[in-house]
MINUDREN-108991 format. One record per atom (N, C-alpha, C): x, y, z negated; atom name; residue number from 1. Coordinates in steps of 0.001 Angstrom, whole numbers, plus 500000, padded with zeros to 6 digits. Each point is the difference from the previous one (the first is absolute). Example, Ala and Ser with C-alpha at 12.3 -4.5 7.8 and 13.67 -1.06 7.14 Angstrom:
MINUDREN-108991
      x      y      z atom  nr
 513190 494310 492200    N   1
 499110 501190 500000   CA   1
 500900 501200 500000    C   1
 499650 501050 500720    N   2
 500820 501190 499940   CA   2
 499230 501090 499270    C   2
END
This chain:
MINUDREN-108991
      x      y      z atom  nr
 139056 470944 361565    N   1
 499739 500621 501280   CA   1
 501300 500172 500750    C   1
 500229 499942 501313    N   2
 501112 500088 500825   CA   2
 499533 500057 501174    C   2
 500990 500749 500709    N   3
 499883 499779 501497   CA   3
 499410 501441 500487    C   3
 498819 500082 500612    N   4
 499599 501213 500825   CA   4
 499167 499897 498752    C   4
 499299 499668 499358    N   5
 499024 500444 498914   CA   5
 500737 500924 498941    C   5
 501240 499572 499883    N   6
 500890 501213 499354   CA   6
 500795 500703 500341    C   6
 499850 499998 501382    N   7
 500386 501344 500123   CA   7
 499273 501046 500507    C   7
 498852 499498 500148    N   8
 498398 500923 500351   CA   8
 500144 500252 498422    C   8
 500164 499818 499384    N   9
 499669 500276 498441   CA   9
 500997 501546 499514    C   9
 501518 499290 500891    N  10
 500736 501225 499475   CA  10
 500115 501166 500780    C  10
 499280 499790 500749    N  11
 500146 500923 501010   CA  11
 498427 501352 499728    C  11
 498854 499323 499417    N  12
 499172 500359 500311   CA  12
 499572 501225 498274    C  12
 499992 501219 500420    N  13
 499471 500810 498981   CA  13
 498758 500221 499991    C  13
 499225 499655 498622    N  14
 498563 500022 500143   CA  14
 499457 501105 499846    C  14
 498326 500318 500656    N  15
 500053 500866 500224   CA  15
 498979 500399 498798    C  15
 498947 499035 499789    N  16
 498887 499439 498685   CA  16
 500596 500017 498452    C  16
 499267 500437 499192    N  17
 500064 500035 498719   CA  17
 498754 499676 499208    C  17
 500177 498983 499355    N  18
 498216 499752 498958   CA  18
 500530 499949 498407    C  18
 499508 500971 499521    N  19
 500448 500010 498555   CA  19
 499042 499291 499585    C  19
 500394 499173 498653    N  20
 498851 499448 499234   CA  20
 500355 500772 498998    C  20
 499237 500581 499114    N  21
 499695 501077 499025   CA  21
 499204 498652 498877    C  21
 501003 499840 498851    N  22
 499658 499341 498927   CA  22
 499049 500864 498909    C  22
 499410 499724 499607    N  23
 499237 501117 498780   CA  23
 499110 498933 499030    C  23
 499651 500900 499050    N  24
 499049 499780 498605   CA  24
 499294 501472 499725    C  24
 500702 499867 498893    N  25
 499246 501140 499178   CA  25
 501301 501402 499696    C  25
 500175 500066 500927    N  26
 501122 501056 499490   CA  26
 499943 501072 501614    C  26
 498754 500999 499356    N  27
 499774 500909 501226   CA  27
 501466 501583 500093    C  27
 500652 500133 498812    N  28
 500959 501304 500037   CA  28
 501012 499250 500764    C  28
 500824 498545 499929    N  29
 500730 499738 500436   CA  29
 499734 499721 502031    C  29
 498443 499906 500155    N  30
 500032 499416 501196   CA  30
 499709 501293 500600    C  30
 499399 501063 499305    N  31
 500354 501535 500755   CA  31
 501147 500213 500315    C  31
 500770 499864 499477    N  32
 501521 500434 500492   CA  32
 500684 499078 501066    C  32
 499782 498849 499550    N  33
 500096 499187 501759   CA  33
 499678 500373 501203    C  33
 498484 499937 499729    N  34
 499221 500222 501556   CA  34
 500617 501175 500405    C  34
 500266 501568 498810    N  35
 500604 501020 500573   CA  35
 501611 499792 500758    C  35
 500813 499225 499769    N  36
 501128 499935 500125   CA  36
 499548 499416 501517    C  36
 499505 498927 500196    N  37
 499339 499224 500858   CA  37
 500188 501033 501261    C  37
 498694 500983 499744    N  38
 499268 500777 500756   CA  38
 501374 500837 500896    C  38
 500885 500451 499041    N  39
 501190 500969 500569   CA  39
 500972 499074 500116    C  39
 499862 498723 500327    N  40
 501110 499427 500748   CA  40
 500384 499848 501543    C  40
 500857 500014 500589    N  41
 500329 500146 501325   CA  41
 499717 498481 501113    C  41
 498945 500460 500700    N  42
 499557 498751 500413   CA  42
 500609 499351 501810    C  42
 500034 501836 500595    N  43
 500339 499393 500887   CA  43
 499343 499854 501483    C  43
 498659 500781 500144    N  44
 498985 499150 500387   CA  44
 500063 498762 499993    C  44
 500273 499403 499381    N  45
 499721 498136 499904   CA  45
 498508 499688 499126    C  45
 499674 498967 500171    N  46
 498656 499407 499361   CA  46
 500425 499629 498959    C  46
 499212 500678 499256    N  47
 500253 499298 498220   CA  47
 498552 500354 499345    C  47
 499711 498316 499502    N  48
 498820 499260 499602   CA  48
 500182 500621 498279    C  48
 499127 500267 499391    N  49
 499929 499794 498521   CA  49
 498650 499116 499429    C  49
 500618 498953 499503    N  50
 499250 499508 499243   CA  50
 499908 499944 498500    C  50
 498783 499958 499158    N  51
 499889 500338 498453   CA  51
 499444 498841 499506    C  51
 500974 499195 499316    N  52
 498963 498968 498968   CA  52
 500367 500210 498590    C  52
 498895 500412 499665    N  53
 498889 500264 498942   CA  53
 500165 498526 498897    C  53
 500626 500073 498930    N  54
 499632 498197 499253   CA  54
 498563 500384 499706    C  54
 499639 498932 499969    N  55
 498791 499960 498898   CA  55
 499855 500291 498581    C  55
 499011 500347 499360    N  56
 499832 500408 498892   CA  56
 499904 498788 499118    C  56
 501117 500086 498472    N  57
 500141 499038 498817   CA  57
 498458 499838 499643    C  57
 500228 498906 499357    N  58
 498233 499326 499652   CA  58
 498561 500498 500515    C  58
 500040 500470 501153    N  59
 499588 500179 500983   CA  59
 499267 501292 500517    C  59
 500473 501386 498903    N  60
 499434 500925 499715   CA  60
 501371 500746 500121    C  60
 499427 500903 501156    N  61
 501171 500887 500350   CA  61
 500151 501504 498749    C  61
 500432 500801 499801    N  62
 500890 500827 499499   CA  62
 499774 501290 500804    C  62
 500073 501247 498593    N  63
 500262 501150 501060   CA  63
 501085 500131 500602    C  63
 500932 499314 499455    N  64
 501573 500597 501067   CA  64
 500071 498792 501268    C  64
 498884 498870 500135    N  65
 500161 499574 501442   CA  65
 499141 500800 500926    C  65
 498600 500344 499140    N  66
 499323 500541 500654   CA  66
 500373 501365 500476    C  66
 501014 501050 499379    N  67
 500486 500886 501207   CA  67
 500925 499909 500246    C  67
 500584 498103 500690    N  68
 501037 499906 500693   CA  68
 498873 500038 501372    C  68
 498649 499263 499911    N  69
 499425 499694 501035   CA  69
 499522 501255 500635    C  69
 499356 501173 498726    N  70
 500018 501129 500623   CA  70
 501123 500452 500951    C  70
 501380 500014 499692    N  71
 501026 500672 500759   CA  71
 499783 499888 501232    C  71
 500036 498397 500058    N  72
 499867 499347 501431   CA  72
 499257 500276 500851    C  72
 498839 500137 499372    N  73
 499275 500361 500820   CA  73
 499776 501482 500430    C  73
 501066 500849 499402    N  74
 500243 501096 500875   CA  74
 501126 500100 501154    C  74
 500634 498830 500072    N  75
 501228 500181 500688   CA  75
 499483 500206 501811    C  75
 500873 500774 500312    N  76
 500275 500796 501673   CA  76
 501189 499526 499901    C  76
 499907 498900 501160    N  77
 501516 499466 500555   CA  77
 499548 499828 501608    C  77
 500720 501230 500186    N  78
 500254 500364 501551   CA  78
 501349 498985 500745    C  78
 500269 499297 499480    N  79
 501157 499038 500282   CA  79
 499506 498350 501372    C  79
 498881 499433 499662    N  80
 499946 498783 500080   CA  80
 498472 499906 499184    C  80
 499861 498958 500076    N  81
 498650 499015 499272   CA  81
 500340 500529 498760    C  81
 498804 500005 499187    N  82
 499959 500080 498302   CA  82
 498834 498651 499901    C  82
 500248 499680 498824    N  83
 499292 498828 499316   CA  83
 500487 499710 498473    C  83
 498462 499964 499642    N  84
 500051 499979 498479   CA  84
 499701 499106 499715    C  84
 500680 498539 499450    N  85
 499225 498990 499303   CA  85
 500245 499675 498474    C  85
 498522 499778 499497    N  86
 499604 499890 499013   CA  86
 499811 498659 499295    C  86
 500918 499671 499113    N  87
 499827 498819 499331   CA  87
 498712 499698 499336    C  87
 499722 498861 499757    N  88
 498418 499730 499363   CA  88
 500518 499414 498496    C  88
 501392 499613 500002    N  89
 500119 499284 499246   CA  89
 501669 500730 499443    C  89
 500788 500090 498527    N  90
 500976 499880 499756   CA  90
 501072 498999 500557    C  90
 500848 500552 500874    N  91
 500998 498539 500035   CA  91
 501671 500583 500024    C  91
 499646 501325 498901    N  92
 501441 500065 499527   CA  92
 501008 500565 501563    C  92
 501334 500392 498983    N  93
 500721 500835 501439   CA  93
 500535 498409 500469    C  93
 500553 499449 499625    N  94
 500273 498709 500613   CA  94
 498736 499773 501494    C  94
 498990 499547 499324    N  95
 498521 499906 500818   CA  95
 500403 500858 501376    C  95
 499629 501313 499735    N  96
 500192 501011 501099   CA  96
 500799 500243 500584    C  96
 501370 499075 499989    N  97
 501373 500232 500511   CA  97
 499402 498785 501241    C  97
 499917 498797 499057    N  98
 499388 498938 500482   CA  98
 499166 500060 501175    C  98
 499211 500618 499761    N  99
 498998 499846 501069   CA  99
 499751 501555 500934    C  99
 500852 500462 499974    N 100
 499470 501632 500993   CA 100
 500991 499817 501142    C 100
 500690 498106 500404    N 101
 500296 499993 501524   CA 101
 500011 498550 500259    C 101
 499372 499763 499809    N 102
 499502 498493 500753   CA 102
 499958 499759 500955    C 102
 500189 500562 501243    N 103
 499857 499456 501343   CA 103
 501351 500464 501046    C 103
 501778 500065 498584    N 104
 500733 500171 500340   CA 104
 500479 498805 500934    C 104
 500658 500742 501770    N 105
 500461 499290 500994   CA 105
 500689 499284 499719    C 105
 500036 498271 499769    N 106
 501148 499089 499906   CA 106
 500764 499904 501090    C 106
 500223 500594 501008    N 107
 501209 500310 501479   CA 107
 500177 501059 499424    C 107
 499353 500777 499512    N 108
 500703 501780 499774   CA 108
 499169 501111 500929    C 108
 499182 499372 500725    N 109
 499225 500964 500940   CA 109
 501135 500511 501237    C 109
 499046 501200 500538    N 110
 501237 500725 500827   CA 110
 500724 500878 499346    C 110
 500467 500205 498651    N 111
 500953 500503 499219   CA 111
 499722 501890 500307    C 111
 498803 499826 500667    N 112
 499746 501549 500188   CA 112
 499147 500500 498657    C 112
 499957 499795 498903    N 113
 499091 499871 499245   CA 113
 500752 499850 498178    C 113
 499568 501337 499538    N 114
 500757 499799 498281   CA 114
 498745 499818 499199    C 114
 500442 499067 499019    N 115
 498987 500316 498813   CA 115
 500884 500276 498661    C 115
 499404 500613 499140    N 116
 500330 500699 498984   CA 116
 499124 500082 498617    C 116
 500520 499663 499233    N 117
 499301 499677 498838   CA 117
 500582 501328 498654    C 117
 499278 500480 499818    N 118
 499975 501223 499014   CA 118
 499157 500190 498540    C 118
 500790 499625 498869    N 119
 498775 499849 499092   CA 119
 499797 501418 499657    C 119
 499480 500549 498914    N 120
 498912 501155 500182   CA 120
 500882 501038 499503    C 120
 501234 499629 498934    N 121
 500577 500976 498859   CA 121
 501206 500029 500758    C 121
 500291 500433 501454    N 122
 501324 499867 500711   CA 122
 499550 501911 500896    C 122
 501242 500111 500474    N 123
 499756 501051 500904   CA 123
 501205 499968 501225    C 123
 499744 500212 501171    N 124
 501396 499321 500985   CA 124
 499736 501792 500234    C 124
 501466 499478 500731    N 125
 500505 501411 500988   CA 125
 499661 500256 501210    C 125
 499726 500901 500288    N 126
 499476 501111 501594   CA 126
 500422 499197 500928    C 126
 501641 499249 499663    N 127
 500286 499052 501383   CA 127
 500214 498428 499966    C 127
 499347 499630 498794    N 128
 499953 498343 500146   CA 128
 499590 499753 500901    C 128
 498792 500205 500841    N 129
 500063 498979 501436   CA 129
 500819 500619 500823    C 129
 500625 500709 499639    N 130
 501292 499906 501317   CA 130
 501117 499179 499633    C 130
 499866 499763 498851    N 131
 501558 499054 499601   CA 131
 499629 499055 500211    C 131
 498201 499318 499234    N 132
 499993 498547 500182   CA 132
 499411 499727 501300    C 132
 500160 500621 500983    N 133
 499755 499365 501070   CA 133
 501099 499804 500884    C 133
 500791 500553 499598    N 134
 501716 499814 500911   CA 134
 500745 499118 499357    C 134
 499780 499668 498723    N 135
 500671 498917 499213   CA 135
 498877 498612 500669    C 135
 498719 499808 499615    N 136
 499780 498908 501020   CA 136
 500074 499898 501360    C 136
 500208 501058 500418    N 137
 500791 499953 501390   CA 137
 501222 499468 500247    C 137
 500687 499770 499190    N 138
 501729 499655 499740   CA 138
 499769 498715 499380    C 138
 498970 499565 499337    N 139
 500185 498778 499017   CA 139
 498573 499333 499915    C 139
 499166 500056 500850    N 140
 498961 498806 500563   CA 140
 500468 498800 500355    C 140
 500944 500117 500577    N 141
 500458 498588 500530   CA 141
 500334 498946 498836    C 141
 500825 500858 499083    N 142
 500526 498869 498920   CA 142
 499087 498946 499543    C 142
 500275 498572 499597    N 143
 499357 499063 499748   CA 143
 499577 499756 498178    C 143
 501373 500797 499663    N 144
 500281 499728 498353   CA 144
 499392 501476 499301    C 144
 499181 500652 500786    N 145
 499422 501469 499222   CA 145
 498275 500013 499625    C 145
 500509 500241 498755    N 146
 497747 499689 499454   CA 146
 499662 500959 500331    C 146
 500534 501023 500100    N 147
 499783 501877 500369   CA 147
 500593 501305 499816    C 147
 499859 500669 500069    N 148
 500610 501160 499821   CA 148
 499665 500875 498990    C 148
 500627 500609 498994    N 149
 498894 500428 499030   CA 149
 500596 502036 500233    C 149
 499583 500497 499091    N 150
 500267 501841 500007   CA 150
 500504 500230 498566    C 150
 500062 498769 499198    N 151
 500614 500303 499007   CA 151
 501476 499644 499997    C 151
 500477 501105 498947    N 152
 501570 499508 499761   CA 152
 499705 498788 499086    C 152
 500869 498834 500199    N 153
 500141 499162 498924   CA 153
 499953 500270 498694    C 153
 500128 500014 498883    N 154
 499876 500258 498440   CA 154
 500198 498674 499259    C 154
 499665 499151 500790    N 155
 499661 498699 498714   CA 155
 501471 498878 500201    C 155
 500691 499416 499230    N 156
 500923 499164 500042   CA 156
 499466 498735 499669    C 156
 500445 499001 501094    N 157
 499259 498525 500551   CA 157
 500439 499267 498799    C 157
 501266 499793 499146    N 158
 500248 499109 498922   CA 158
 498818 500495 498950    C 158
 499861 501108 499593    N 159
 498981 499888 498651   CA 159
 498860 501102 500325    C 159
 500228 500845 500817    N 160
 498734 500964 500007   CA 160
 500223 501145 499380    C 160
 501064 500635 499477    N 161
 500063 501060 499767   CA 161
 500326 501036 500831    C 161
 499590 501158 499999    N 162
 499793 501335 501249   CA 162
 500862 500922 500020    C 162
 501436 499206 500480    N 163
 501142 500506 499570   CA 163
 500965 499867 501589    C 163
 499572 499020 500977    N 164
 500421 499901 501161   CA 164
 500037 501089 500591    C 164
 501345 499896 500904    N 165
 500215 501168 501020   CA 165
 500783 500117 501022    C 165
 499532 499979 501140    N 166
 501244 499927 500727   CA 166
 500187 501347 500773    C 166
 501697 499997 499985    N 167
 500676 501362 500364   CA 167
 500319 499484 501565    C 167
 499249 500499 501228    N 168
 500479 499620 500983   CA 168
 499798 501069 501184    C 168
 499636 501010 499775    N 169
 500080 501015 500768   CA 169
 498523 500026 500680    C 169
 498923 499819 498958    N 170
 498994 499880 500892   CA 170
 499270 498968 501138    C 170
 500870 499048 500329    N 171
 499946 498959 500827   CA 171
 498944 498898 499505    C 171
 499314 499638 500795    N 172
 499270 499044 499579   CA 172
 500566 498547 499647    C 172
 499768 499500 499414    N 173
 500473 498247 499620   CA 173
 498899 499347 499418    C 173
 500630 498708 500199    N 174
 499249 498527 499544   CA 174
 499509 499745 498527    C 174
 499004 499927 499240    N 175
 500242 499671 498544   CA 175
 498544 498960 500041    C 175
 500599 498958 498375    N 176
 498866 498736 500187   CA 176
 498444 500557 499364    C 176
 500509 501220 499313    N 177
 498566 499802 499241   CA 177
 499362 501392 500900    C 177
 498603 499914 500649    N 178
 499734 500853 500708   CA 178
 499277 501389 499119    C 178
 500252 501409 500590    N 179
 499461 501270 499344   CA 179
 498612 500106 500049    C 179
 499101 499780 499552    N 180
 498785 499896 499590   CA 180
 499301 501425 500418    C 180
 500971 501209 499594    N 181
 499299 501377 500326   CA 181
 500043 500460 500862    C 181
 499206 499772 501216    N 182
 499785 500599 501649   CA 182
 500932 498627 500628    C 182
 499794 499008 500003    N 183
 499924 498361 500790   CA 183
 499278 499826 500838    C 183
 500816 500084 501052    N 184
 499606 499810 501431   CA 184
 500261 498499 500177    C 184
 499321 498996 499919    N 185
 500170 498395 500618   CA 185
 500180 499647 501596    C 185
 501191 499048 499771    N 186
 500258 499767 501521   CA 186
 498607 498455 500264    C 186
 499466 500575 500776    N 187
 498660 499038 500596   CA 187
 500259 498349 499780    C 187
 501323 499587 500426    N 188
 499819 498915 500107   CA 188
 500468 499201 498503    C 188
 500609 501182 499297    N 189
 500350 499372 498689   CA 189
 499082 500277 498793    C 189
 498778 500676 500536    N 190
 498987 499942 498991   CA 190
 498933 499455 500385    C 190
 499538 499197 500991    N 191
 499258 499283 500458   CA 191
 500595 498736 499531    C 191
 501193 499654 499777    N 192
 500697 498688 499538   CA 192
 499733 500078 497976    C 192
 500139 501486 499975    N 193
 500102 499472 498907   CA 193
 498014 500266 499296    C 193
 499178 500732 500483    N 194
 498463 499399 499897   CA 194
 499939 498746 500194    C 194
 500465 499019 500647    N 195
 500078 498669 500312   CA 195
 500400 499377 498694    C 195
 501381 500297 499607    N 196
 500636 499459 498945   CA 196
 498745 500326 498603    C 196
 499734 500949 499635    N 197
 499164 500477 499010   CA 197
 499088 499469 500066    C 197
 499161 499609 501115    N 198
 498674 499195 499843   CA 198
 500397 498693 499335    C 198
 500834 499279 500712    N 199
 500353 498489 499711   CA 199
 500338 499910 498488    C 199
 500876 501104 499524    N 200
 500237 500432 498647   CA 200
 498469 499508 499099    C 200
 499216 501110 500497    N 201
 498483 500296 499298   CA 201
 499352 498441 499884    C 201
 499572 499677 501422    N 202
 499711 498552 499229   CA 202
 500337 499151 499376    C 202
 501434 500255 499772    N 203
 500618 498942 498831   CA 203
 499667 500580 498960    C 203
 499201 500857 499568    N 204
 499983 500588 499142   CA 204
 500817 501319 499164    C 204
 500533 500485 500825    N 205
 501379 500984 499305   CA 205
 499275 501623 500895    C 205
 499905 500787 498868    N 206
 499760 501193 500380   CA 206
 500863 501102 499127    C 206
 500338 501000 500904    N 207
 501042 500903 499326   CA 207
 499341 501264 498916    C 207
 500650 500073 499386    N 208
 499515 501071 499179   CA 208
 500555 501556 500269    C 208
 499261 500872 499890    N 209
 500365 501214 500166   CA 209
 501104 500608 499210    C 209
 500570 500791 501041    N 210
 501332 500483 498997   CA 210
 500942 499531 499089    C 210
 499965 498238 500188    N 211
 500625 499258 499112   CA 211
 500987 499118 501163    C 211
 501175 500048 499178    N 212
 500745 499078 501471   CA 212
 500598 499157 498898    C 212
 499441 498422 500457    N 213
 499950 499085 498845   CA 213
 501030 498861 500099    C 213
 501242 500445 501196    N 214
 501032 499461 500146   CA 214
 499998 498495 500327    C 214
 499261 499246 500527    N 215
 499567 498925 500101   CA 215
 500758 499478 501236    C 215
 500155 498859 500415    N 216
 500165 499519 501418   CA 216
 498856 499896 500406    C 216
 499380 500490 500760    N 217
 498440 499502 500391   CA 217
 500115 499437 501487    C 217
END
């Protein structure tokens, strides 16, 4: 991207927020989310929550999914849209990462607009959308960014041990392997890479959960 498309990009603080809310069967951990959720600082800005639900293993759900679905279906979100979707089928956290944004903008949209991906056993702070919306305010434009995440780094890119750290005064920086816990995707680099993953799939290659199998793929 270049030109006036980026700098409408850096210029522009969004005003939209759509969480995607990952879940299964783990209703104590997703109470404490939605609560953290609830007392976070919004802003009057619009912020969407969405809930996908996996589907139930061999095709018979569980009491601990079944009062994840209860929860949900008590939730009061005075914020934006609520929406609960319900898998019919297991397709794993991979699956639900996979598929809860499919109709991400390959231009990037009008950059007025965050999405946010939250799996269930996380809890953010009172002012994450005030940080991550001034950080993609500052760094939409970039061409080389998959997203922005809310986690500190932990993991070291040569072997994977959770020993990384950087001492920098708080400042945000560049790193290759992206933070998984509260990952905000930049639109046009996860629409490229749903692209890449499909083409993957029909060759036959599908990833496994929680396993990083070091491959060139």
């Amino acid at each position: 991207q270049s030109g006036m498309g980026e700098a409408a990009a850096e210029q522009t603080i969004p005003s939209k927020l759509v969480i995607k809310l990952l879940t299964y069967n783990r209703p104590k951990p997703l109470q404490r989310l939605l609560e953290s959720l609830e007392k976070a600082e919004y802003d009057k800005d619009t912020v969407e929550l969405e809930v996908w639900i996996d589907g139930p293993t061999g095709g018979k759900s569980s009491a601990e999914r079944d009062a994840v679905i209860a929860l949900t279906r008590g939730i009061e979100w005075w914020h934006g849209k609520l929406q609960v979707n319900l898998r019919e089928a297991n397709v794993g956290l991979v699956g639900n990462w996979l598929g809860c944004w499919k109709d991400a903008p390959e231009d990037g949209g009008d950059w007025s607009t965050v999405v946010l991906v939250l799996e269930d056993d996380m809890e953010v702070s009172p002012l994450f959308w005030r940080w991550l919306k001034r950080m993609w305010g500052h760094y939409a434009h970039r061409s080389d960014l998959a997203g922005i995440s809310l986690q500190h780094q932990h993991t070291r890119g040569s072997d994977g041990a959770p020993t990384f750290h950087v001492d920098n005064g708080n400042e945000p920086y560049l790193y290759k392997i992206p933070g998984s816990w509260g990952f905000s995707p930049h639109p046009v680099a996860w629409a490229r890479f749903l692209k890449w993953h499909d083409a993957k799939t029909f060759q036959g290659y599908e990833p496994v959960d929680l396993q990083f199998k070091g491959k060139d793929v």
